[in-house]
C-alpha positions in Angstrom: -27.2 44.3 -106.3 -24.5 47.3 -105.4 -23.3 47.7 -102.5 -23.7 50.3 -100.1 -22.1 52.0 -96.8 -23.5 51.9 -93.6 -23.2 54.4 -91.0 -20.0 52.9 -89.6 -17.6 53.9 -92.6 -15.0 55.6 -90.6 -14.2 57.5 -94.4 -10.6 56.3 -94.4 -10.4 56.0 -98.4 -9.3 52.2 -98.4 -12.5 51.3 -100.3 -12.3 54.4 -102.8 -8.6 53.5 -103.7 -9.5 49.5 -104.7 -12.8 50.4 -106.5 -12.6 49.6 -110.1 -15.8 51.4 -111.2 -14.8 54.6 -109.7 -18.1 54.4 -107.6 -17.3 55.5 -104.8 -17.5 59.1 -103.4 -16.6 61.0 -100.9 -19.0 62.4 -98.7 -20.3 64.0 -95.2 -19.9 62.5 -93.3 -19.3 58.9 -94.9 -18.4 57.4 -98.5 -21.4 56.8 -100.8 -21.3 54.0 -103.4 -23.0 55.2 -106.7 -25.0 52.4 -107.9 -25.0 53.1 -111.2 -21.5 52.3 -111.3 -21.1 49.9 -108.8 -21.0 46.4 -110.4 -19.9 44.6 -107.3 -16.2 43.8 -109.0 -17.9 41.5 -111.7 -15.5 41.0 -114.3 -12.8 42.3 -112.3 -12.1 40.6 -109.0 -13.7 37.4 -107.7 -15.2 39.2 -104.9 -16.1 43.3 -104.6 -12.9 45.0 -103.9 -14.0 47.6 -101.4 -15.0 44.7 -99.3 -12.2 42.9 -98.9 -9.9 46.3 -98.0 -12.7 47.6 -95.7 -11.6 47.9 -91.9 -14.8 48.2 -90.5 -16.9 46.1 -92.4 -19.2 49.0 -93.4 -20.1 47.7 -97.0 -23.2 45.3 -97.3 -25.9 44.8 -100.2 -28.2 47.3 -101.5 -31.2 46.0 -100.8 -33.1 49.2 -103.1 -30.8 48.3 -106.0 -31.2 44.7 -106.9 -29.7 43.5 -110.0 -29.0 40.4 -111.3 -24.9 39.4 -112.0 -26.3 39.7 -116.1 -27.0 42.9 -115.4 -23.9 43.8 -112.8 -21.8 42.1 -115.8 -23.2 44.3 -118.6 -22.4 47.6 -116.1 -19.0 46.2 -116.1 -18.3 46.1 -119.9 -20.3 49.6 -120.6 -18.0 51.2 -117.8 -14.7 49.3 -119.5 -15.8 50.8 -122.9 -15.7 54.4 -121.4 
């Protein structure tokens, strides 16, 4: 799956700073996660980044974007290779 942002992003940039897929954007009024970037840290960090630095614990599952960590893996290596 990516990861989204709930309503209670407070946009204070922590998570856009840590994310190693560059997948997360600025918006209005609260970060979006792109999900076809987002590969939930795989390959990078034992757990996803953005997570771990976010103070308001805005950052869950996608439940629209299921993948599978194969799939989140394979992301990873295509956005390395960029």
């Amino acid at each position: 799956m990516a990861l989204m942002i709930t309503n209670d992003c407070i946009s204070c940039d922590a998570c856009r700073e840590e994310c190693p897929d560059d997948a997360i954007f600025e918006d209005s009024p609260i970060y979006i996660i792109d999900p076809d970037r987002c590969s939930e840290c795989i390959g990078d960090y034992a757990e996803p980044a953005c997570i771990v630095v976010c103070p308001t614990d805005c950052i869950i599952l996608d439940p629209d974007n299921i993948e599978t960590a194969e799939e989140l893996r394979l992301k990873h290596e295509q956005s390395s290779e960029v």
